[in-house]
DOTI-784177 format. One line per 10 residues: number of its first residue (from 0); their letters; for each residue x, y negated, z negated of N, C-alpha, C. Coordinates in pm, whole numbers. Each point is the difference from the previous one (the first is absolute). Last residue first. Layout:
% residues N
NUM> a> X Y Z X Y Z X Y Z ~ ...
END
This chain:
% residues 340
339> xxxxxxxxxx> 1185 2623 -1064 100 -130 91 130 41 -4 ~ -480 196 -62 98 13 115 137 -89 11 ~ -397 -14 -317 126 172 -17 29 17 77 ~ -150 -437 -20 58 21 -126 55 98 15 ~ -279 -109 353 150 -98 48 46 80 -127 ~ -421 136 -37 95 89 95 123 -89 36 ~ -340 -215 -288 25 138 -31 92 104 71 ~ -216 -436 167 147 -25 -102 31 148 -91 ~ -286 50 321 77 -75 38 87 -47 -81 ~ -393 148 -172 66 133 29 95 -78 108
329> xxxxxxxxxx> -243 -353 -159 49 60 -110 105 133 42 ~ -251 -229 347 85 -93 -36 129 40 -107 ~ -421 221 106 75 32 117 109 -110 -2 ~ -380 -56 -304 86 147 -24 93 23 130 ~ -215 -441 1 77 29 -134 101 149 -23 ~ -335 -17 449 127 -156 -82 73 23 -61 ~ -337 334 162 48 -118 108 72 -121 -34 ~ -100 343 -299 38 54 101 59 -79 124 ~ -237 -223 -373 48 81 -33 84 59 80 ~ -326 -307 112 106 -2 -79 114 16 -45
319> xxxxxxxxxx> -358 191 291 95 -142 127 89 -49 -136 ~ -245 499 -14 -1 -43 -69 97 -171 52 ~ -201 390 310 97 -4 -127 -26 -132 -38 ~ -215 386 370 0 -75 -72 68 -57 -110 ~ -153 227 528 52 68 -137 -20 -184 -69 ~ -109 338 471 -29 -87 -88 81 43 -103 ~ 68 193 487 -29 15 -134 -52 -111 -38 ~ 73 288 489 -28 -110 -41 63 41 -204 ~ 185 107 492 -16 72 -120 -69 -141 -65 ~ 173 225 519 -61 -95 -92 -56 54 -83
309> xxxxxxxxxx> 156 162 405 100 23 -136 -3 -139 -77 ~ -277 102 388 11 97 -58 117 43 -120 ~ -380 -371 101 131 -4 43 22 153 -57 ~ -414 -173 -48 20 -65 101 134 51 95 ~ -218 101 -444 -115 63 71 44 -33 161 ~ 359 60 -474 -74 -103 84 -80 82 89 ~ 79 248 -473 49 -51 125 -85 -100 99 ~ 22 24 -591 -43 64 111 72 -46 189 ~ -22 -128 -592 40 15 127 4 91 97 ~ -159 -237 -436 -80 -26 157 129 67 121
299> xxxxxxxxxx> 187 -207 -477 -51 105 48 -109 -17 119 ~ 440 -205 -402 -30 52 119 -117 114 25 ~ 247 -348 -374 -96 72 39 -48 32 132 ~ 465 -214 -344 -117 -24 157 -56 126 15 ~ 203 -153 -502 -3 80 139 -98 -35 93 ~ 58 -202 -406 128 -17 25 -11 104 131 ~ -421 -251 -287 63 84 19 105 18 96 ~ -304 -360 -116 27 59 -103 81 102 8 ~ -387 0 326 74 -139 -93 16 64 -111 ~ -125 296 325 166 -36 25 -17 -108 -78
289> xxxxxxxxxx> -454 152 18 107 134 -16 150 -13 -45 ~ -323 -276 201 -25 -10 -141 47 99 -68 ~ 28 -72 467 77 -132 -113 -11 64 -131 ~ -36 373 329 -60 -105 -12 72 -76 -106 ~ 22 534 261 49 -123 -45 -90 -133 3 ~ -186 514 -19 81 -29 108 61 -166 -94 ~ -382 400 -32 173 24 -46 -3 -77 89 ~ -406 222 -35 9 -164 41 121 -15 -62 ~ -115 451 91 3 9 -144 7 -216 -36 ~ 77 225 459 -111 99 -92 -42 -80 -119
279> xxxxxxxxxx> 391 -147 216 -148 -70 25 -115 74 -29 ~ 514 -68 -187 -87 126 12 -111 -98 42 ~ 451 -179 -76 -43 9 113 -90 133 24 ~ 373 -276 -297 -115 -26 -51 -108 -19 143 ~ 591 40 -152 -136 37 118 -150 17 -88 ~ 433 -282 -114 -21 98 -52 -133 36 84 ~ 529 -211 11 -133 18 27 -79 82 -62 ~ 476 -163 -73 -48 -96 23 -174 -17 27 ~ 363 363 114 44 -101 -103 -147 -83 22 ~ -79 476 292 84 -131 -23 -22 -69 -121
269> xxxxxxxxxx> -204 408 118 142 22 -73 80 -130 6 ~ -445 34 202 -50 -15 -130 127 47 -66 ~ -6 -101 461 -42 -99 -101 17 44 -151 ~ 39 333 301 105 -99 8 -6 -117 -107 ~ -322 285 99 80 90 -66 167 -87 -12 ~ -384 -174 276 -51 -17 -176 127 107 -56 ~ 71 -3 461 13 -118 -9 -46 -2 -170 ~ -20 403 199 100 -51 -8 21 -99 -42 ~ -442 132 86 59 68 -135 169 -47 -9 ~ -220 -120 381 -28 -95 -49 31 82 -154
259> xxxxxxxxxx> 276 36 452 -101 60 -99 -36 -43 -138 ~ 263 -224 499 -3 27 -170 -146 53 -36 ~ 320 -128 477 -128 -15 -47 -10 63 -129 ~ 341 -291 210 -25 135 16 -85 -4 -109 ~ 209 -436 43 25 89 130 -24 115 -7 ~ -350 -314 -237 194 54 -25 48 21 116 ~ -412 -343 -183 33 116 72 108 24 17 ~ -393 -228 -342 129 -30 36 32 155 118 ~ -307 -338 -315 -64 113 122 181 -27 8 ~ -304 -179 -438 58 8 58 35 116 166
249> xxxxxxxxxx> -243 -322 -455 -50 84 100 86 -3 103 ~ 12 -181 -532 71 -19 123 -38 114 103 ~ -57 -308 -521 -23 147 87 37 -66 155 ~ 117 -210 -523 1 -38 139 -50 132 65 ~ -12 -219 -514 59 80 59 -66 -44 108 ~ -272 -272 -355 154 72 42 -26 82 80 ~ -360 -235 42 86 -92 -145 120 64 18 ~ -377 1 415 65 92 -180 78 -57 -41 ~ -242 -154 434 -42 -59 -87 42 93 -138 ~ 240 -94 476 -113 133 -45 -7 -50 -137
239> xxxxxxxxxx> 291 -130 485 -28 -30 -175 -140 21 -33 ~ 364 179 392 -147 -43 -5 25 -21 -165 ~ 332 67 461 -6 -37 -135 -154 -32 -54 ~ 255 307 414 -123 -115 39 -13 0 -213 ~ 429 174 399 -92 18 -172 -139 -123 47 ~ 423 321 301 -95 -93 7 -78 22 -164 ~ 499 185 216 -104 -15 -125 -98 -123 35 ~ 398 392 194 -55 -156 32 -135 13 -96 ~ 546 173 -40 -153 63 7 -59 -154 27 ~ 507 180 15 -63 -81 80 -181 83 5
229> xxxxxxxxxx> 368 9 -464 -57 76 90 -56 -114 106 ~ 168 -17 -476 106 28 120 -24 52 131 ~ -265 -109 -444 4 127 87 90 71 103 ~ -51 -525 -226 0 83 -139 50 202 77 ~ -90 -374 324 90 -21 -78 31 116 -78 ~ -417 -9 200 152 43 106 126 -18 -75 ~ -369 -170 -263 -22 138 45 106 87 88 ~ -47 -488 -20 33 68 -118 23 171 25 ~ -212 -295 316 162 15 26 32 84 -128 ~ -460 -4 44 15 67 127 199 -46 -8
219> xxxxxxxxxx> -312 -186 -323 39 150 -22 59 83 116 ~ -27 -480 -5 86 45 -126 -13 165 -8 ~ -331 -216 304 172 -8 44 69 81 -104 ~ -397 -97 -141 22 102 92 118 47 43 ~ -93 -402 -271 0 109 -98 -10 177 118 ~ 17 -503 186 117 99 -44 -7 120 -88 ~ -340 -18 402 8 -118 -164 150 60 -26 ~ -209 17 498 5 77 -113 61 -98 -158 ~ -73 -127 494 -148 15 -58 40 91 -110 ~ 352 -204 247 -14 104 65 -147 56 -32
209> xxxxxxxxxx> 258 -379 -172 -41 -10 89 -33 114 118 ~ -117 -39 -556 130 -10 107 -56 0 156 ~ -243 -138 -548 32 108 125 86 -30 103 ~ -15 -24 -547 -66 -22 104 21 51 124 ~ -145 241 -480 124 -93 58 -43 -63 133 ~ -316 341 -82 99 23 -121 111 -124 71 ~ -532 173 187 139 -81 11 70 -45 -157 ~ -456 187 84 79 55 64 127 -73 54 ~ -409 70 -406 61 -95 88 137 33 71 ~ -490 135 -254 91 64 69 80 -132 52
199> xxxxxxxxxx> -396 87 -413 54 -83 89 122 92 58 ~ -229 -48 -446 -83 29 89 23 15 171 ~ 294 -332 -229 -72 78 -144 -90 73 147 ~ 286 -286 89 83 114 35 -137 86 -111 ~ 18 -458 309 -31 6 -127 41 179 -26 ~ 283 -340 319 -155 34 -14 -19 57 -142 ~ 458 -114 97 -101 -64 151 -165 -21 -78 ~ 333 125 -363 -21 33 86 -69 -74 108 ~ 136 -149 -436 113 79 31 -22 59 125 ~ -360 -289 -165 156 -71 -6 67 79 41
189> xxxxxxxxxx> -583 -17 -61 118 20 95 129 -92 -22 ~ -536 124 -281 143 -94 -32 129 86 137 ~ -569 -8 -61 106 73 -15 110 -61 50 ~ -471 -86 -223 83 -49 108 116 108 -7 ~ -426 180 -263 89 -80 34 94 -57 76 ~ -271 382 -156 -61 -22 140 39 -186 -38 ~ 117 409 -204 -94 -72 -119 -51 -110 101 ~ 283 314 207 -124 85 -98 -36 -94 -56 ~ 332 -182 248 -92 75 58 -141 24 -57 ~ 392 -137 -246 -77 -98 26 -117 57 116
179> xxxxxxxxxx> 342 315 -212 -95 -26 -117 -131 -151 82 ~ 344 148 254 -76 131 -53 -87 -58 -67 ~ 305 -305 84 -55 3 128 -95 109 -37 ~ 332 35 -307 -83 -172 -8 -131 10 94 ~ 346 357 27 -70 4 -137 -74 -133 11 ~ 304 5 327 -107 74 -17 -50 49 -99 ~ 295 -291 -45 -87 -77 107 -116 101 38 ~ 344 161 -283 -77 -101 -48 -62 -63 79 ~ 332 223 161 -93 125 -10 -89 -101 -113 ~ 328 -266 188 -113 12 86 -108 121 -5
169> xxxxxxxxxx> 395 -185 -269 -135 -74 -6 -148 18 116 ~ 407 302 -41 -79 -24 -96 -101 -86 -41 ~ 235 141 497 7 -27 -139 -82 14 -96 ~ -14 171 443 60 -171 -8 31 -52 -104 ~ -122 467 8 92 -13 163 31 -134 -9 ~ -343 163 -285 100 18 -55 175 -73 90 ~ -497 108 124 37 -147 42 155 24 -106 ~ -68 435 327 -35 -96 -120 2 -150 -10 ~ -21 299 473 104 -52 -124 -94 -58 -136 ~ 10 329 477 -111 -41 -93 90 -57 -148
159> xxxxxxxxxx> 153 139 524 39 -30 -124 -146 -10 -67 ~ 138 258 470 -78 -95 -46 34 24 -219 ~ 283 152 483 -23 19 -137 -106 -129 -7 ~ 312 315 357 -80 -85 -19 -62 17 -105 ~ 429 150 228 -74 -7 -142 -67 -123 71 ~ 394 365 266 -92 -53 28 -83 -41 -163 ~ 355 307 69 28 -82 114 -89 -87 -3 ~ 234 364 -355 -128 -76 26 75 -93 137 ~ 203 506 -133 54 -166 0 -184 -107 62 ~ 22 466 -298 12 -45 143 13 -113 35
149> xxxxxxxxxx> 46 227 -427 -39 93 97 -14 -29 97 ~ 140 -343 -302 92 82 33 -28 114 64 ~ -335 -298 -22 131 -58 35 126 83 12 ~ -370 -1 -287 -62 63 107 106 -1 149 ~ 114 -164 -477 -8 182 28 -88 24 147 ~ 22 -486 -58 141 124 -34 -42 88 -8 ~ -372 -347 -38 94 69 168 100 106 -56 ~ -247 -200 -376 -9 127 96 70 36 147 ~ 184 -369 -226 13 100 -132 -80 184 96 ~ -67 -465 184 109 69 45 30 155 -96
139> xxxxxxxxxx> -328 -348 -68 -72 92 142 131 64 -3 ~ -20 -288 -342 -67 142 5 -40 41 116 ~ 256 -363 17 105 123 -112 -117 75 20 ~ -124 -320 239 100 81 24 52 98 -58 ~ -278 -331 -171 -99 85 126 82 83 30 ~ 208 -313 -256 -81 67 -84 -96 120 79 ~ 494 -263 148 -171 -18 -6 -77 101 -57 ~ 548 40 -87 -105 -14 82 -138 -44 -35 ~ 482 -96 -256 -99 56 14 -119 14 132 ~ 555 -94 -66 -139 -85 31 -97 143 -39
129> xxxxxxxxxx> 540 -155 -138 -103 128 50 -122 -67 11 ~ 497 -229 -100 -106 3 75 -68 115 24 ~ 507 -112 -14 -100 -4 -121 -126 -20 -32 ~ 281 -27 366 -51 -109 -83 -84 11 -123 ~ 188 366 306 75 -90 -40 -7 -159 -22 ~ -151 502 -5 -104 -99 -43 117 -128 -11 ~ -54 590 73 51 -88 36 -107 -183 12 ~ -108 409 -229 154 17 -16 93 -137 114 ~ -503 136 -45 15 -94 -64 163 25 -19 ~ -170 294 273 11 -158 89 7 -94 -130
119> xxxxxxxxxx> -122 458 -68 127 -32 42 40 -171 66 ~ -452 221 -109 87 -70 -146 99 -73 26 ~ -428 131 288 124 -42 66 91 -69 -112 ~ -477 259 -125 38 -37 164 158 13 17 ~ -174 -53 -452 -89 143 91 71 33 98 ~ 54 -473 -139 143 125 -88 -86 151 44 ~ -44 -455 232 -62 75 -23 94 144 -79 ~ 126 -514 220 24 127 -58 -146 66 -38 ~ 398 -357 312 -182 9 -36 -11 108 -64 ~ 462 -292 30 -39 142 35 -201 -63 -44
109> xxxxxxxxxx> 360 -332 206 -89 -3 -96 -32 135 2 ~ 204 -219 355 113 35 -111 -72 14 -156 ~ -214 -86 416 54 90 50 89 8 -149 ~ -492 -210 -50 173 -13 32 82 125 3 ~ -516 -79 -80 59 -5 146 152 42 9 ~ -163 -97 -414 -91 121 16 27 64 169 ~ 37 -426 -300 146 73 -4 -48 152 112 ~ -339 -323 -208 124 -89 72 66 55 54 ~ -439 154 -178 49 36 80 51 -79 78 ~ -30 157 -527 -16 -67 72 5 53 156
99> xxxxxxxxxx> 178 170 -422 -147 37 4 -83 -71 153 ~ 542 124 -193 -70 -82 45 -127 52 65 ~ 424 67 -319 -72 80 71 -149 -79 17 ~ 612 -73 -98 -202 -37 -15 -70 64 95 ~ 524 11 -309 -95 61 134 -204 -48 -7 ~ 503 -249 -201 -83 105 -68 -91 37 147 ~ 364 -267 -56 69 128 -9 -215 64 -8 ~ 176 -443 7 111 31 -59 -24 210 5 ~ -278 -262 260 116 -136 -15 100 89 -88 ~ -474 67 154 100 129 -28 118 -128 -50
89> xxxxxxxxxx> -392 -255 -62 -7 136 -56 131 141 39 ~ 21 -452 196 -1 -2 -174 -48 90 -63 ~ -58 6 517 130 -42 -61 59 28 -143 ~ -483 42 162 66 63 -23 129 33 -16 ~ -363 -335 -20 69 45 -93 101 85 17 ~ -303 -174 331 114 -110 -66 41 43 -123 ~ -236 349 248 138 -129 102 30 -84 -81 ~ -349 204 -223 100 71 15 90 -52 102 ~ -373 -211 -71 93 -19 -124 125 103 32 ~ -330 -46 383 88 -88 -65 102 23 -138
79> xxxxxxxxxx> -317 336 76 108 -30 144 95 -108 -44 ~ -266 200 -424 -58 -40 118 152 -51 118 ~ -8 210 -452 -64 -129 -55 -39 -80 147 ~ 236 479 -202 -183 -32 52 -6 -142 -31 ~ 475 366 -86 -55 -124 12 -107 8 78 ~ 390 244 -339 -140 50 68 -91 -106 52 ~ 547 114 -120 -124 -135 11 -106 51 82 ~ 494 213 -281 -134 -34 109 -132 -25 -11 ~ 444 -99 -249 30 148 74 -83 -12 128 ~ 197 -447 -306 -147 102 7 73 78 79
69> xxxxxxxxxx> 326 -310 -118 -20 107 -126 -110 88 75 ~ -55 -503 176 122 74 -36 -5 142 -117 ~ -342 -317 140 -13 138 66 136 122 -23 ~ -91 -529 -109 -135 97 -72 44 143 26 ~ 217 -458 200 83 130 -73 -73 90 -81 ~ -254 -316 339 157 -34 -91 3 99 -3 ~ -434 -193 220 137 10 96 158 23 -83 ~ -559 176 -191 80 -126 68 138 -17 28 ~ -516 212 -282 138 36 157 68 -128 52 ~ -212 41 -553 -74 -70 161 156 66 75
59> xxxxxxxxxx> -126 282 -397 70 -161 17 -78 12 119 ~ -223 280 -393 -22 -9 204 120 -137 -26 ~ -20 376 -435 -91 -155 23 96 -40 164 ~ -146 456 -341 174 -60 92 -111 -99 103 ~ -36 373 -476 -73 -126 82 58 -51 93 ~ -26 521 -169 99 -96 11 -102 -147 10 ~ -124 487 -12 39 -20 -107 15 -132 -40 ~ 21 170 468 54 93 -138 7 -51 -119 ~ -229 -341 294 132 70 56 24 106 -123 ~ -342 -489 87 63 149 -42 66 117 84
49> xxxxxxxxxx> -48 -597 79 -54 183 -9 77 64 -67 ~ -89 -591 56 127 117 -47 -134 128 33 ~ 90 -529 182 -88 60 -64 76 149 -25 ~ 202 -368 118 11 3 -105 -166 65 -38 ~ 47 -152 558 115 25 -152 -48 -3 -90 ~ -239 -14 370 -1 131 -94 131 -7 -103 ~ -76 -372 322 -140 31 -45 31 124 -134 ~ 364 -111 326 -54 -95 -105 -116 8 -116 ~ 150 460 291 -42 -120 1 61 -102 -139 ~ 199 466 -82 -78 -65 135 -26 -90 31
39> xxxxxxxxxx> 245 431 -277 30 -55 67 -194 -131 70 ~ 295 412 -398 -131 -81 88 18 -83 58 ~ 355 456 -215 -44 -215 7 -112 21 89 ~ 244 406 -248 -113 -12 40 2 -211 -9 ~ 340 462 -170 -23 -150 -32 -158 -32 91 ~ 190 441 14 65 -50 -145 -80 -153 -50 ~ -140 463 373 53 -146 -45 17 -17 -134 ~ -172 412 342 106 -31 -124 61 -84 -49 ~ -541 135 128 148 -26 92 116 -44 -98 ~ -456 223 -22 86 3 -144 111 -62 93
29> xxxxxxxxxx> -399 50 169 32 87 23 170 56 -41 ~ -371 -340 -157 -56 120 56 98 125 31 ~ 113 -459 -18 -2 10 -106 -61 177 -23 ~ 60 -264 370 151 -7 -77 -38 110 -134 ~ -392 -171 235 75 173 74 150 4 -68 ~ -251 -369 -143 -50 120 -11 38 131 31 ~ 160 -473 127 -25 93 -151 -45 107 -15 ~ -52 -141 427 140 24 -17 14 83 -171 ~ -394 -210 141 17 196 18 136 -1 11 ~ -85 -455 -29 -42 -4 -143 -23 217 41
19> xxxxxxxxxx> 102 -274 341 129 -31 -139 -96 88 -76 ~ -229 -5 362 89 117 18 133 -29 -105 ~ -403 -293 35 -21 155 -44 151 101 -26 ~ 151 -486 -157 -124 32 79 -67 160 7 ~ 348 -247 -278 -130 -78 -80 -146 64 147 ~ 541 49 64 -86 76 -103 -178 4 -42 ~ 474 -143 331 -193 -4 19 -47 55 -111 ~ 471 166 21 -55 -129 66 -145 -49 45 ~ 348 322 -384 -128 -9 68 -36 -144 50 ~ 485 294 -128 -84 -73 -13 -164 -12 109
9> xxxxxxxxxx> 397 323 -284 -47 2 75 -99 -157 -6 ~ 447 288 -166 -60 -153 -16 -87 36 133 ~ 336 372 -307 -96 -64 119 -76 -98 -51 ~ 397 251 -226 -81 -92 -45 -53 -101 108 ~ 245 404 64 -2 14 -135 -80 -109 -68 ~ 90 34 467 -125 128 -42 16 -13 -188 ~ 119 -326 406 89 24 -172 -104 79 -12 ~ 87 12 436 -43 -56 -29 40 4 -118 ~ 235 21 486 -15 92 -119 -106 -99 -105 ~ 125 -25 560 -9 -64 -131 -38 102 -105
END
């Protein structure tokens, strides 16, 4: 498909949420080359309007007609469901959706992408269909690669530390609420999470499968193979960690040949996408408060495993928004444009 580069239609599905509302932003940030710009969402969010370059451009409600005809591509966050039942009426006449969700994310005829990682695979998409990966994923994968191409990884075990950012927006407000009710030593209000997340560790992300792992595990252990093209086995243990944004990630991974640990940061630090932040002399190393807000995964702690001899641990950190959504959605529709 060729797009009208002379007068791109890009539309926004979910707008009114986190990752609608860093869509704007990053559209806008990183000057993407649209002409037109539609909003897209709920009943609820119709006819409320955002800014846009300048622009006002007021939310129709998503729904089963001819809205989509003319669009190029559809940057869509409005959750699993909506996307199955929209997605007919969103490519229907042509336009490519790049899907935030994890409806599409399994399907053999669905590319999974990481534009760092595995661009080429958005060339083939014969439903018109690119899925965004799980937010845990993209930034664990972004570092796998360069470590990846010095030696084929065989083995990831990864403990997550996720933002509440990770469930939404009403739920980085739940922690702000829960914060503030603690300290003033008030009831504390539980809706978005099991338990109370203020002060607090809660170790289950999604629910759980019949194997004792949560899908949000699962998801990183098939994804991952997906996106890498690779038979690596991935155990994750998902933990929700009381920070407002971005996601860190303590990771152990082993290659088939054993790697010098100057190799591995000398690697890292010429890859797309990273930026090594790993002097322990000097307390250098990655944290949320580092990556919210910011478009690169932070990698550091890394040092060799004490167990395995071609084990390599790291930590690192990015931004579950940004990096893990919106911006890895955006440079996706950025590379279908000067590749097509």
């Amino acid at each position: 498909m060729q797009f009208h580069t002379k007068n791109m239609k890009v539309a926004i599905v979910g707008v009114s949420g986190a990752v609608g509302q860093a869509f704007l932003q990053v559209l806008e940030q990183r000057s993407f080359p649209l002409d037109e710009l539609y909003l897209f969402g709920s009943g609820r969010s119709a006819g409320t309007s955002y800014r846009f370059r300048e622009q006002t451009i007021v939310v129709k409600e998503l729904q089963d007609n001819d809205d989509f005809k003319g669009i190029d591509i559809a940057l869509v966050s409005a959750g699993a469901g909506v996307s199955r039942t929209y997605a007919q009426a969103i490519t229907r006449y042509g336009a490519v959706m790049i899907d935030n969700s994890s409806a599409f994310r399994m399907d053999d005829d669905v590319p999974l992408v990481v534009p760092e990682v595995n661009p080429d695979d958005c060339q083939n998409r014969p439903r018109r269909i690119i899925a965004n990966p799980n937010c845990s994923t993209i930034i664990m994968v972004v570092a796998l690669k360069p470590i990846h191409d010095l030696s084929p990884i065989r083995n990831i075990r990864v403990a997550t530390y996720q933002a509440a950012s990770g469930a939404g927006a009403a739920a980085m407000e739940e922690l702000k609420t829960q914060t503030s009710q603690v300290l003033t030593q008030q009831p504390v209000t539980v809706d978005k999470f099991k338990y109370q997340l203020a002060f607090n560790l809660i170790p289950q992300i999604d629910v759980f499968t019949d194997n004792g792992y949560t899908k949000e595990e699962m998801k990183m252990h098939h994804e991952t193979r997906k996106i890498m093209h690779a038979d690596i086995a991935v155990s994750a243990s998902a933990i929700r960690v009381p920070v407002l944004r971005a996601h860190s990630e303590a990771v152990w991974v082993e290659t088939a040949s054993p790697l010098d640990v100057s190799d591995v940061r000398n690697a890292l630090h010429h890859a797309c996408g990273v930026v090594v932040c790993d002097n322990p002399a000097e307390y250098a190393y990655p944290m949320p408060l580092y990556a919210a807000g910011k478009d690169p995964v932070l990698v550091g702690r890394i040092r060799k495993d004490l167990v395995t001899p071609n084990g390599i641990h790291f930590w690192c950190s990015g931004d579950q928004i940004r990096k893990g959504a919106a911006l890895n959605a955006v440079q996706i529709a950025e590379y279908i444009l000067k590749n097509q």
